[in-house]
C-alpha positions in Angstrom: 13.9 -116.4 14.0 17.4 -118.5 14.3 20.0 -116.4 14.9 23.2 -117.7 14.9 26.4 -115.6 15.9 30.5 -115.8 16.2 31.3 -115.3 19.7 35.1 -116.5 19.4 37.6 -118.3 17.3 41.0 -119.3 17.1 43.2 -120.8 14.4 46.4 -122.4 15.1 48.7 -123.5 11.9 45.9 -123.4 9.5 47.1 -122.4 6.0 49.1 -119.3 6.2 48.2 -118.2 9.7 49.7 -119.3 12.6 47.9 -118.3 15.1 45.0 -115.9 15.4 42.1 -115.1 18.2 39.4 -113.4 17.8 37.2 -112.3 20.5 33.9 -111.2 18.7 31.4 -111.6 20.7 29.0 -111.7 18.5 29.7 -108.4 17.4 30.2 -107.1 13.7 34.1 -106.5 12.7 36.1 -105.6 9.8 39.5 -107.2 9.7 42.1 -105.4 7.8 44.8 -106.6 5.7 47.4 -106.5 2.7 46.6 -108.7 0.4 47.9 -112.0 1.3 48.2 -111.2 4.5 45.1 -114.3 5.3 41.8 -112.5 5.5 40.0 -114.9 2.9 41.8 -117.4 5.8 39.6 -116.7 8.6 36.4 -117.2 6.3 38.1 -120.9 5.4 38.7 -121.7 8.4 35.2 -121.2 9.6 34.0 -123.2 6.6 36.4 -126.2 7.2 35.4 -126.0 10.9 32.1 -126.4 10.1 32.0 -128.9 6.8 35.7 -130.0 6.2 35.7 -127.6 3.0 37.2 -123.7 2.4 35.2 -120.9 1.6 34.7 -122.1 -2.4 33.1 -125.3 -1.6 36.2 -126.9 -1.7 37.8 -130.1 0.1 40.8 -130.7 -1.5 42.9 -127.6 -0.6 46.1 -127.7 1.5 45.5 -126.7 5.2 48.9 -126.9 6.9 51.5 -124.0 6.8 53.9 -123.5 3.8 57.4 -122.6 3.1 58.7 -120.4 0.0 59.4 -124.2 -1.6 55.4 -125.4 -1.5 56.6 -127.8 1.2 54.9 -128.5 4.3 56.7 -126.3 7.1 56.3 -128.3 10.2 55.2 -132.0 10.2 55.2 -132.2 14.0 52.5 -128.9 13.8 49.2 -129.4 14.9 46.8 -127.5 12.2 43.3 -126.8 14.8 40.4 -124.5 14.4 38.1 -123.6 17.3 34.9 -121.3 17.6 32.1 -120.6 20.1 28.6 -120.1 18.5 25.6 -118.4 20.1 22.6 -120.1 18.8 19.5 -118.7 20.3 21.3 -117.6 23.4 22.3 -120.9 23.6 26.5 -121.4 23.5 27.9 -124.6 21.5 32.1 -124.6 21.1 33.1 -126.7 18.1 36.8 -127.7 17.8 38.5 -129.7 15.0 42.3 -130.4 14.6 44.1 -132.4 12.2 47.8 -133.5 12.1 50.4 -136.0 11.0 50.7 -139.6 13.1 54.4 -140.6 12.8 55.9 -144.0 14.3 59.3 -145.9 14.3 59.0 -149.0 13.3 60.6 -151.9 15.1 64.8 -152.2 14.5 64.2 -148.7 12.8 65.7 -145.5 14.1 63.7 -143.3 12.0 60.1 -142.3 12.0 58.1 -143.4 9.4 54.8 -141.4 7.9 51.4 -143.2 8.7 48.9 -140.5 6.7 47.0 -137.7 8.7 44.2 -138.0 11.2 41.7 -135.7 12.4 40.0 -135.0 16.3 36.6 -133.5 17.1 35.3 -132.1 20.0 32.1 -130.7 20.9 31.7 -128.3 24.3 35.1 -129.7 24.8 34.0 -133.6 24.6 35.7 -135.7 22.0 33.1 -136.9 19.7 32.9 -139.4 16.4 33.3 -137.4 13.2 29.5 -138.4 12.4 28.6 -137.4 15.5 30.6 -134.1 15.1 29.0 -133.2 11.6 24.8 -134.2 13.2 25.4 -131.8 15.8 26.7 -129.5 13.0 23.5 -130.1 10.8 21.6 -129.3 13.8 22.9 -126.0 13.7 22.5 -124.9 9.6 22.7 -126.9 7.1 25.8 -126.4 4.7 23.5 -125.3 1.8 21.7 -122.6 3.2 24.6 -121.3 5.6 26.9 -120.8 2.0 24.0 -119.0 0.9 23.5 -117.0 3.7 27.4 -116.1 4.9 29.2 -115.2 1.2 27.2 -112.2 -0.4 28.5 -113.3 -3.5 27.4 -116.8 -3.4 24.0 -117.0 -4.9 23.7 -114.4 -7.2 27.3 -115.3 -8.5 28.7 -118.9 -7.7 24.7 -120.7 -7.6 23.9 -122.4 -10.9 20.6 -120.3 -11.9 18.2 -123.4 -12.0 19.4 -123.9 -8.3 18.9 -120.3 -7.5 15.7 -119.7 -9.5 14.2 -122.7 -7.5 15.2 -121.5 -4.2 13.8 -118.0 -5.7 10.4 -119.7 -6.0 10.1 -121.2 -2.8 11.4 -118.4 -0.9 8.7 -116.3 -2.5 6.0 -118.8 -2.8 5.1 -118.3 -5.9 1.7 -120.2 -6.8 1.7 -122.9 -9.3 0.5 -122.9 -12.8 -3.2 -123.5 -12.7 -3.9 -121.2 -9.6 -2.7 -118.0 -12.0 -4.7 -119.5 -14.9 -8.1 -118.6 -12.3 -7.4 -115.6 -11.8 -8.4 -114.6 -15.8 -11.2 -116.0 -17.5 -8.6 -115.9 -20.9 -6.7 -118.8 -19.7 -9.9 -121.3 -18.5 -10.4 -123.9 -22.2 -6.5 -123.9 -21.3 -7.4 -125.0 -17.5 -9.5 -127.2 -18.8 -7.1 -128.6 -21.1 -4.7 -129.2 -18.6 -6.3 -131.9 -16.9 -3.7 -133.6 -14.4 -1.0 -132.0 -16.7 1.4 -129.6 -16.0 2.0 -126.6 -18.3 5.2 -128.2 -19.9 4.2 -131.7 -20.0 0.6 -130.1 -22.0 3.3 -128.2 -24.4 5.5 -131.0 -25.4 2.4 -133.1 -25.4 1.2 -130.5 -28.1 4.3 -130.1 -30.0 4.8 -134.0 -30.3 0.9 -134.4 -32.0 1.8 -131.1 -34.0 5.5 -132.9 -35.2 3.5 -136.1 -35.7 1.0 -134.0 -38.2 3.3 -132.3 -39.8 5.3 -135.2 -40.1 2.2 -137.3 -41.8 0.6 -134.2 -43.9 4.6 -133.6 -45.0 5.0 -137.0 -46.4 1.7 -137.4 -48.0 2.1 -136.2 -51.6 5.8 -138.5 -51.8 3.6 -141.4 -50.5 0.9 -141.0 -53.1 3.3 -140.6 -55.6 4.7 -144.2 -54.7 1.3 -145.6 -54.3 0.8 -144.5 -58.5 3.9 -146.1 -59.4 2.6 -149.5 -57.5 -0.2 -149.2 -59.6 1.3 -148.1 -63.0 3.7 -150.8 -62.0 1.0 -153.4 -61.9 -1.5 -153.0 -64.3 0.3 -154.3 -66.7 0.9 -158.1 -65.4 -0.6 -161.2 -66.4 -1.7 -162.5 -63.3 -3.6 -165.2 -64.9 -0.7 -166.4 -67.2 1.3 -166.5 -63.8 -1.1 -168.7 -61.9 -1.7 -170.9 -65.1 2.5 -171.6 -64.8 2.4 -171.8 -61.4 -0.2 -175.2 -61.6 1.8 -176.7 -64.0 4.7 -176.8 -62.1 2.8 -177.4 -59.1 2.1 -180.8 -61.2 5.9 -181.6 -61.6 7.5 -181.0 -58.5 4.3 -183.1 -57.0 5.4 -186.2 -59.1 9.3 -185.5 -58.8 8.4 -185.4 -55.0 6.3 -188.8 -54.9 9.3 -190.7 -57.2 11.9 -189.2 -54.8 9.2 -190.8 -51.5 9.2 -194.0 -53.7 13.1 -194.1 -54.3 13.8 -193.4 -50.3 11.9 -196.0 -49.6 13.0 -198.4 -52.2 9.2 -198.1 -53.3 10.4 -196.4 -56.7 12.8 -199.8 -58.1 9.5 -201.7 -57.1 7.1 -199.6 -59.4 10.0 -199.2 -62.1 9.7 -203.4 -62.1 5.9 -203.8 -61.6 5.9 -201.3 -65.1 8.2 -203.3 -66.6 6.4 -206.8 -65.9 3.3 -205.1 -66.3 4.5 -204.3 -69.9 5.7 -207.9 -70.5 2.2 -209.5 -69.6 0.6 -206.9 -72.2 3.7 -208.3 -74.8 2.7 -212.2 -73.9 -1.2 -211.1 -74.0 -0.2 -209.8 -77.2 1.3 -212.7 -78.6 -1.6 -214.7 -77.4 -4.1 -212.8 -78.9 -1.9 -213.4 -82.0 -1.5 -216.9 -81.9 -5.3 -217.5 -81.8 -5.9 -215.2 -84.5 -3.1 -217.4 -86.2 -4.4 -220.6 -85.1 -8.0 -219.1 -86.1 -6.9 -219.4 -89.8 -5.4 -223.0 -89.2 -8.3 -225.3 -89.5 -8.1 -227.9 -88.3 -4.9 -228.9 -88.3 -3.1 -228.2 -84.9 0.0 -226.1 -84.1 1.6 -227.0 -80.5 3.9 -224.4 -81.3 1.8 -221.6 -79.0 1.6 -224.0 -76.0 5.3 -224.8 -76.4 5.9 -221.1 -76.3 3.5 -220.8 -73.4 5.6 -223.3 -71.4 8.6 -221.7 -72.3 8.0 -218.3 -71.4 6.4 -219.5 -67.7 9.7 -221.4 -67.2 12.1 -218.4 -68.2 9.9 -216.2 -65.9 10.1 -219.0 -62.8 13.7 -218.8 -64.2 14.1 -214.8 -63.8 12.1 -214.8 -60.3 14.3 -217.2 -58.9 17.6 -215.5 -60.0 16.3 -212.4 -58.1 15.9 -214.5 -54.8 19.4 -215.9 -55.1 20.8 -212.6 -55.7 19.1 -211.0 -52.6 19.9 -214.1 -50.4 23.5 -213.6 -51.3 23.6 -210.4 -50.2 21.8 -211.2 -47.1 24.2 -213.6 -46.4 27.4 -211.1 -47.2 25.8 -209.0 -44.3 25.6 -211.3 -41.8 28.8 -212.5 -42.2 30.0 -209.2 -42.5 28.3 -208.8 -38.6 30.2 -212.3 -37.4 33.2 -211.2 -38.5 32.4 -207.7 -37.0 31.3 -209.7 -33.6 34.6 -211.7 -33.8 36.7 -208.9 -34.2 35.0 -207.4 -31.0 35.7 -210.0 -29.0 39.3 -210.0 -29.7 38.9 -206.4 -29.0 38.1 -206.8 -25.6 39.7 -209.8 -24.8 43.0 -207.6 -25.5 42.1 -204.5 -23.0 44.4 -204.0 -19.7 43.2 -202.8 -16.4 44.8 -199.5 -16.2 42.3 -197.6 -13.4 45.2 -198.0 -10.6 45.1 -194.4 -9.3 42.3 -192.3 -8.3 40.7 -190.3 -11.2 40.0 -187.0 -9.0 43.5 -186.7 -6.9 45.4 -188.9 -9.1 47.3 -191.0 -6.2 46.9 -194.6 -6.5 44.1 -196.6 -5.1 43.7 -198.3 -1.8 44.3 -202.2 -1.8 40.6 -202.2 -1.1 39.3 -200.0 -4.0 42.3 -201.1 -6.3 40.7 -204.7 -6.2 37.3 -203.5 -6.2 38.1 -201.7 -9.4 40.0 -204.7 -10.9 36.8 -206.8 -10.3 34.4 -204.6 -11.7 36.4 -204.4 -14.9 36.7 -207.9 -15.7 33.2 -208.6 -15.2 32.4 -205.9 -17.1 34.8 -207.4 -19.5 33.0 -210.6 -19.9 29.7 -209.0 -19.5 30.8 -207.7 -23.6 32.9 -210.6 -24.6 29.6 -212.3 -23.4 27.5 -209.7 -25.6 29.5 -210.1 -28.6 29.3 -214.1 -28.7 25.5 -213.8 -28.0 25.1 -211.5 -31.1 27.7 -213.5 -33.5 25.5 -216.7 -32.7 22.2 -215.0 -33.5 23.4 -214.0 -36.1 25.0 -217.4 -37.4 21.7 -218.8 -36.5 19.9 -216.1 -39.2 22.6 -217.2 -41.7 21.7 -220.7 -41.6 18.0 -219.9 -42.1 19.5 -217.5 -45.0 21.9 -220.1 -46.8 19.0 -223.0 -46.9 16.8 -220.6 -48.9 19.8 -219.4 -50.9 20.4 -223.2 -51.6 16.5 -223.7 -51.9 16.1 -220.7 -54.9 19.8 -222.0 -56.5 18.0 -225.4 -56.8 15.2 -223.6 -58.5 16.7 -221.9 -60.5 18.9 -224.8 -62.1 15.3 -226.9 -62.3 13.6 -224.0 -64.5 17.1 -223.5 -67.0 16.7 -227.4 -67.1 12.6 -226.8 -68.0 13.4 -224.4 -70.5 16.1 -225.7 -72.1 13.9 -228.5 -72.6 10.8 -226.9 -73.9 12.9 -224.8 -76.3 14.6 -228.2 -78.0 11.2 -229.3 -78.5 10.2 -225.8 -80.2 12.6 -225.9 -82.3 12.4 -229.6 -83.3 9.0 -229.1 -83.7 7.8 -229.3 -87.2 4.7 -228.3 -87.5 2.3 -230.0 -90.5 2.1 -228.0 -93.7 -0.4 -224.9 -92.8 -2.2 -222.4 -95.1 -0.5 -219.3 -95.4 -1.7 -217.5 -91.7 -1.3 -213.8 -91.0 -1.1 -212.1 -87.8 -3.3 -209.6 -86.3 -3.1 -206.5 -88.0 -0.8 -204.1 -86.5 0.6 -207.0 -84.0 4.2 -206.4 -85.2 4.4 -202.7 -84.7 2.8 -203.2 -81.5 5.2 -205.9 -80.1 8.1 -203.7 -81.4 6.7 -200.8 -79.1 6.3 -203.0 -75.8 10.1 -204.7 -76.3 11.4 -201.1 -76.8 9.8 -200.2 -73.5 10.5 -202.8 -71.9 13.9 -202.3 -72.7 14.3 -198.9 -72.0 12.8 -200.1 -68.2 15.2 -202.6 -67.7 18.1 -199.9 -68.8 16.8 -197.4 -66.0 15.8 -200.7 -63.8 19.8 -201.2 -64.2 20.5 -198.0 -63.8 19.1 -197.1 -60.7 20.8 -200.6 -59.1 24.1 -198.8 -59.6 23.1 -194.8 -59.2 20.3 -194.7 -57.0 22.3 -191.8 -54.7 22.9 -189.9 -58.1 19.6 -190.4 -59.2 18.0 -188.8 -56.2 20.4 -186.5 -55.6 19.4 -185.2 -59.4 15.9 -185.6 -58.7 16.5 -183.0 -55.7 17.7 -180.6 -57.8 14.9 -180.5 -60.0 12.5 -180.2 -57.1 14.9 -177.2 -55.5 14.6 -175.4 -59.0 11.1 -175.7 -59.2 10.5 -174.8 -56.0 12.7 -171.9 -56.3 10.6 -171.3 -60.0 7.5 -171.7 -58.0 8.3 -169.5 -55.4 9.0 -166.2 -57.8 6.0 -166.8 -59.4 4.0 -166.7 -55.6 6.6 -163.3 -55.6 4.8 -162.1 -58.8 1.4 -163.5 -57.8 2.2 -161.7 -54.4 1.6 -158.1 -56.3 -1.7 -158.8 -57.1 -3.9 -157.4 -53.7 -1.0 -154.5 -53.9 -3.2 -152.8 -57.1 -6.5 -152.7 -55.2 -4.5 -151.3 -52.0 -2.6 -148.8 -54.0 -5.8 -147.4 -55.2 -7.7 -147.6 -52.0 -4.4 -145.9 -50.0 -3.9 -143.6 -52.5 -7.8 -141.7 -51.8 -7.1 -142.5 -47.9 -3.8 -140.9 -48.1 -5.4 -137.7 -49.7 -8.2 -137.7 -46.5 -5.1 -137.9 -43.7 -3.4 -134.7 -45.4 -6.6 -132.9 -45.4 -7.6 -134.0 -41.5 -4.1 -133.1 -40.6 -4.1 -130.0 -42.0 -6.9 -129.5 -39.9 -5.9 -130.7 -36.9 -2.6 -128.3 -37.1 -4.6 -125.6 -37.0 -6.3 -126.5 -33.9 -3.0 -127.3 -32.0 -1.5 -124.0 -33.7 -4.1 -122.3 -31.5 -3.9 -124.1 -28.5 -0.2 -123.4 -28.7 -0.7 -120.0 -28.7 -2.9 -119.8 -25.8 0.2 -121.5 -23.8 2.4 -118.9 -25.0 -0.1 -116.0 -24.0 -0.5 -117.8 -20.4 3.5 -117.7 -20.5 4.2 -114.2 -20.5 1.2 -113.9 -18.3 2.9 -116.0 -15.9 6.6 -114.6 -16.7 5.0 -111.2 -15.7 3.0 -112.2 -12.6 6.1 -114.4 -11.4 8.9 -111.7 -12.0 6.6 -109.2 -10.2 5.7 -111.1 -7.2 9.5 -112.0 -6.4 11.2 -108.6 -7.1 8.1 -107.0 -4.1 10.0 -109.0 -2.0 14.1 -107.2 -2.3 14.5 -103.7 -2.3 17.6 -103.4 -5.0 17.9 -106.5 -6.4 15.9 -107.3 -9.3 15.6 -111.0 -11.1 14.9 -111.5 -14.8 13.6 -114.7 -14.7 12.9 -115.4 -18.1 14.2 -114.5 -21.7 12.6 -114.1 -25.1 13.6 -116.3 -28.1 13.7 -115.7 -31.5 10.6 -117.7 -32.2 8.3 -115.4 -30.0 8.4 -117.8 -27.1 10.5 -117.8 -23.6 12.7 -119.8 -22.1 13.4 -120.0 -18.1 16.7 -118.9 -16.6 17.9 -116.5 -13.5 19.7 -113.4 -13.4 20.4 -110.7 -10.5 19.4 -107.3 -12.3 20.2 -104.2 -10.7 18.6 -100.7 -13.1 18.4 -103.4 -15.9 22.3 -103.7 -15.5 22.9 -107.6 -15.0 25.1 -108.7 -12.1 28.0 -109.8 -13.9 28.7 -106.0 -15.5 27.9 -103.9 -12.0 30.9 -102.7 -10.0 31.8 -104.9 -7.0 29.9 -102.6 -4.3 26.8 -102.9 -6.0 27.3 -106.8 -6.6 27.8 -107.2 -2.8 24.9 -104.7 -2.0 22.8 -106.5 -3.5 24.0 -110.0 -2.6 23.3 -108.6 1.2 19.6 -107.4 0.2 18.8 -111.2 -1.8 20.5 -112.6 2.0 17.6 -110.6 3.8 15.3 -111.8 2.1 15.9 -115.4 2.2 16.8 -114.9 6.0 13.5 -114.1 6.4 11.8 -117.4 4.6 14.3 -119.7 6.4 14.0 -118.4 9.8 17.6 -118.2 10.1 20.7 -115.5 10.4 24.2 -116.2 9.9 27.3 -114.9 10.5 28.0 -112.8 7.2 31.5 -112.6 5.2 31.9 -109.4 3.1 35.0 -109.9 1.2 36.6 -106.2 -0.8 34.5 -104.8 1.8 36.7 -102.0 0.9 34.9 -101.2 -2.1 31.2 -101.0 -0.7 31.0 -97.2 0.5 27.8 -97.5 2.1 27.1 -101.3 2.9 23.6 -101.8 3.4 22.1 -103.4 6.6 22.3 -107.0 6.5 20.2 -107.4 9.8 23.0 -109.9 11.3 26.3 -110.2 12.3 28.8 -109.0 9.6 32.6 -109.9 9.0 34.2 -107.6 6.9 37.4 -108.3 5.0 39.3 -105.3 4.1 42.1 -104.7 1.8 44.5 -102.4 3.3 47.9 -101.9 2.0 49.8 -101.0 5.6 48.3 -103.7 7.7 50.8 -106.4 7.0 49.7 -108.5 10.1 45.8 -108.7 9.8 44.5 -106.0 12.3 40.8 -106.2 13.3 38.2 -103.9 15.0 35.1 -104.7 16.6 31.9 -102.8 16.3 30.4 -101.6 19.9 
């Protein structure tokens, strides 16, 4: 055992007291006093000797002296505390002061405040505040000497998971499983267990339990939606759906090739290939006709057909040519556009300054060195694109020659085939053929002929039209692709619902066996469950028993019933069933001293012990270790203290 006792102490300007010995000895003593008069002093200025705080665990409390104002009495004071221990027959002198430093400053006749300092000493020998506070530690740690010096401390000032922990290891209480052994009750619950502990296996419990409850709960609202999905769709027309859906599958795939065609001037081609296409039917057509007129001629000979034959081959040389002059032209327009775009780059350039004199970073001008170096490298760099700029204008002039002799070429042609025609249709219409029979044409020719020119027509109108619109044209064409995508796209919504009516069906008969193995499996936890709770006031009884064997007044109720049949932990100091709070304050600190005993015992270690309203305790019971008592008197106006033999 670690005994550990007050031999002597003095305080100097601590607090209220000026100055105070007392020579202990390690003996007991009461110390008497009116209230106010600085008993609760002594026990503060142990505690801030010890762990720089006052008797309520406190560090921020004034220490110096006070007048009737609040005001410090006497900055020059010197606030100290010093005490001899006996530990183990073994002497230690601790010694802490604390004070103001004060200093005049240079040219200053005043003194000015520099904050507060603080000296330790140990056997006499300064020492490092860590240093202090080890050799401190070595002695009791400030935990278990609050414990074990204020009576009042752990039943009263200890939170009760702090002092229902230290309750369990001072009376080593065994664990969970080890009480489970001891009845055969409790063993499919040890088993159970596994690596769990007891309140990891209940919440484990309670969240499958919520997660049950939470399934079979919800079952009858979910089948209930699962019926609507299906009353919902039995009544659709999937097949009528998927038939609309390939039809306009059809469209957009067309509206998507012409708008392929048109981006990559593909669609103008086909539009012109339909429309020439159209015109070769139309001649074939008039062919056909012509022998079936000739047919009826005898023998008598028309040239009108191979007048009109030669006619219509030179106004189609005619129209081929005009295209080629048209797309020359603007073939030349864009390569004069980029000479004059050339040119006007050149001048560009030629017209730029050196400016770069000062240093982009610092912004100081250059060095002769690196201004000229900078000069140099821009003017070659500004023939380098003057040079550029000439290269491209005379590849480009080289490309419009090339250009303008083929434009010339195709004018030429097309002058020679107006010239051809013209000619071929003053020898049509001088033509006089000799007298024939009366000749018809091929039956249905004229209707026929009327049908091609009317399509040919309406090609060349949207052939015209797409020269001037093509951005509009595509642009519409977009929007009819985006609608019927969009179109498309509801109807994969509607066709979407389909695999939801066999699922709703299915779910609905799954959903009905999850409520049923739920409700099953409930039950089993339900049981479990209450095998935890039986094993819980088994172990609330075998835990409250074994720690009360251990005090002789003080009794602890360490758990409390709830409403819903279970318990929950807490920790309070019972004395005859009458909790601590409610007893009168002799009994309080009777039994703080028998719950001190006690955990002296487990810790190996006594303490000097502070009995505050020691005046109230009649009979204070033996607390095995030196005792301070602090007692109230009304004619002791200067604290008066007596030492037990």
């Amino acid at each position: 055992m670690k005994t550990m006792k007050l031999m002597q102490m003095s305080i100097r300007n601590f607090k209220g007291c000026a100055a105070l010995d007392l020579a202990l000895s390690g003996r007991s003593a009461s110390i008497y006093g009116d209230n106010a008069a600085g008993k609760t002093t002594v026990f503060d200025a142990l505690t801030w000797l010890l762990f720089g705080k006052d008797s309520r665990d406190r560090k921020d409390f004034e220490i110096k002296p006070l007048d009737s104002a609040g005001s410090i009495k006497d900055h020059a004071a010197v606030t100290g505390v010093e005490a001899t221990f006996e530990v183990n027959e073994c002497e230690i002198r601790l010694k802490k002061t604390f004070f103001e430093r004060w200093s005049t400053k240079r040219g200053s006749v005043d003194a000015t405040y520099d904050g507060n300092t603080s000296e330790y000493y140990v056997d006499d020998v300064p020492a490092k505040k860590y240093e202090y506070e080890r050799r401190v530690s070595e002695i009791v740690s400030e935990d278990l000497f609050r414990v074990l010096t204020n009576c009042l401390y752990f039943c009263e000032t200890m939170g009760w998971k702090e002092r229902r922990k230290m309750l369990l290891d001072v009376c080593d209480i065994p664990d969970d499983k080890v009480i489970m052994v001891s009845s055969p009750v409790f063993a499919p619950l040890l088993q159970a267990l596994g690596n769990l502990s007891l309140d990891d296996y209940r919440k484990k419990l309670m969240a499958q339990r919520k997660g049950l409850n939470g399934a079979r709960d919800t079952v009858p609202a979910r089948i209930d939606e699962q019926k609507k999905t299906v009353e919902a769709l039995s009544g659709m027309d999937f097949a009528g759906i998927e038939a609309q859906k390939a039809e306009k599958a059809v469209h957009l795939g067309q509206l998507k090739d012409e708008l392929i065609k048109m981006e990559h001037g593909a669609l103008m081609d086909s539009k012109c290939n339909e429309r020439d296409n159209l015109k070769n039917q139309l001649q074939a057509l008039g062919i056909d006709n012509d022998r079936h007129r000739a047919s009826q001629m005898g023998p008598i000979m028309d040239e009108r057909p191979a007048m009109r034959a030669r006619l219509q081959d030179a106004l189609r040389k005619k129209e081929y040519e005009e295209a080629q002059v048209q797309m020359e032209t603007k073939a030349v327009e864009r390569i004069n556009a980029r000479i004059e775009e050339m040119r006007q780059r050149w001048i560009s350039i030629d017209a730029e300054q050196f400016t770069g004199g000062t240093c982009p970073t610092c912004g100081q001008a250059l060095p002769e060195a690196a201004l000229n170096a900078a000069m140099e490298r821009f003017a070659q760099d500004k023939e380098r694109r003057k040079a550029d700029a000439v290269s491209t204008a005379n590849r480009e002039k080289e490309t419009l020659q090339t250009a303008s002799e083929r434009l010339a070429r195709h004018t030429e042609e097309v002058k020679a085939a107006e010239e051809a025609a013209a000619t071929v249709q003053a020898e049509l219409e001088a033509y006089i053929p000799a007298a024939q029979p009366e000749i018809t044409d091929l039956p249905g020719y004229q209707e026929k002929a009327d049908q091609l020119r009317a399509s040919i027509g309406a090609l060349e109108s949207v052939i015209e039209k797409m020269k001037g619109e093509t951005a509009a044209i595509q642009a519409e064409i977009s929007g009819k692709i985006r609608m019927l995508s969009d179109e498309i796209a509801a109807l994969d919504a509607e066709l979407a619902k389909k695999p939801l009516l066999t699922f709703a069906q299915e779910r609905i008969s799954e959903l009905r066996e999850e409520a049923k193995q739920a409700a099953e499996s409930i039950e089993t936890l339900d049981r479990s469950l209450a095998l935890v709770d039986e094993f819980t006031r088994h172990k609330c009884s075998f835990i409250e028993d074994g720690i009360n064997s251990r005090f002789k007044l003080a009794k602890f109720k360490l758990f409390s019933e709830q409403i819903n049949g279970g318990v929950s932990d807490c920790c309070e100091a019972t004395y005859d069933g009458v909790p601590f709070d409610s007893l009168n304050n002799g009994m309080r600190i009777n039994l703080g001293v028998d719950v001190i005993r006690t955990i002296s015992e487990y810790y190996g270690l006594r303490v000097p012990l502070f009995v505050d309203n020691a005046e109230s305790v009649v009979d204070l019971v033996n607390a095995e270790t030196q005792v301070i008592r602090l007692v109230v008197s009304g004619k002791d106006k200067e604290l008066r203290i007596e030492y037990e033999n």
